[in-house]
C-alpha positions, 0 to 999 in steps of 0.5 A: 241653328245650334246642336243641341246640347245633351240632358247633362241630367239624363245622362248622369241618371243612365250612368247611375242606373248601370251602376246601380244595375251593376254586381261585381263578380267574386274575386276572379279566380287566377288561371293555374298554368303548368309548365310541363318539363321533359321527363329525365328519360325523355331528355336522355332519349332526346340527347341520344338522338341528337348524338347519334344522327349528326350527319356524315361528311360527303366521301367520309371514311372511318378510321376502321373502313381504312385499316381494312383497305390497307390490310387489303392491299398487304401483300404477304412477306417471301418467307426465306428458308434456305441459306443459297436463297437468303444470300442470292436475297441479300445479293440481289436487293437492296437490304439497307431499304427497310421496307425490303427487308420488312418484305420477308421472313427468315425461317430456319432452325437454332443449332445452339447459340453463344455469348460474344463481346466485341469491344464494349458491345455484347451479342449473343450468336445464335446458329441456325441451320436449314429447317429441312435438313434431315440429320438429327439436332444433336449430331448437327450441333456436334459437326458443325461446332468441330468445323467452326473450331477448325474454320469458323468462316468455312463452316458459317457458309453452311449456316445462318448467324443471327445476332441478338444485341444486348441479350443474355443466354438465359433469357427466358424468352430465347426459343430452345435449341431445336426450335424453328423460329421466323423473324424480320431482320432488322439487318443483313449482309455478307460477310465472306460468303457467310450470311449475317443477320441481326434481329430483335428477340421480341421480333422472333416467332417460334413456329416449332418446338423441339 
């Protein structure tokens, strides 16, 4: 036997009475949805954070945590104050090698100093004499300034010539006579016994004034 079919008329009669039992809502009202943005202190605090906390290499080293291991490691310049001492150095070592005569400092005390002109070249010679000598300045400078005229390769045996390239007597940076004075040398030698030293002013240290 066939299903079957439905009450076409019932269902249409159901259908409108839902429709008839049906009230629409008001108009819905939408949800409000805040976007909530960070506050410019927090932004600031989470950049910060993010700058300070990157993470360090395995075995890193800060250019700081170097420098103080190097210095570390320094070991301090031979401090040179006699003339027989500075001639046995300039003897005994290799003097061309920079880091050897970066390795002292010469200390002694300027007698006086004077201009010199070797062809187009001007020096300016300063005298020094041992720190530790007891004569006084003045009577120093008169004796030995007789000898040099008498014998200038005799007597600068007894003294330290230190020259200066391109410097004036009065430059206002030059210590004064009596001072005893430390540098480096930039060069040394011998030159018929007699000790030869060239410097740079900027690389002179005044340890006491007269």
């Amino acid at each position: 036997m066939p299903p079957k079919k439905p009450n076409k008329t019932l269902v249409d009669e159901s259908t409108a009475t839902a429709a008839a039992d049906y009230t629409a809502p008001d108009d819905p009202i939408p949800t409000a949805i805040s976007l909530v943005s960070d506050s410019p202190s927090t932004t600031k605090h989470m950049r910060s954070t993010r700058s300070t906390s990157t993470p360090k290499s395995v075995g890193y080293e800060s250019p700081l945590k170097k420098l103080r291991k190097t210095m570390g490691q320094h070991t301090p310049r031979k401090i040179i104050d006699t003339i027989d001492s500075l001639r046995n150095f300039i003897k005994d070592t290799d003097v061309g090698n920079k880091q050897i005569r970066d390795s002292i400092r010469i200390q002694a005390r300027l007698l006086w100093f004077a201009p010199e002109t070797i062809g187009e070249y001007h020096f300016l010679r300063l005298y020094l004499g041992e720190q530790q000598a007891p004569e006084p300045l003045r009577q120093q400078q008169r004796e030995f300034q007789a000898a040099q005229r008498d014998d200038p390769f005799e007597t600068n045996q007894y003294l330290i010539t230190l020259s200066l390239y391109e410097v004036s007597p009065d430059d206002p940076h030059l210590p004064a006579p009596g001072s005893v004075i430390s540098f480096s040398p930039t060069k040394l030698s011998i030159y018929r016994n007699c000790c030869q030293v060239n410097a740079k002013l900027s690389a002179i240290t005044i340890i006491n004034e007269p």
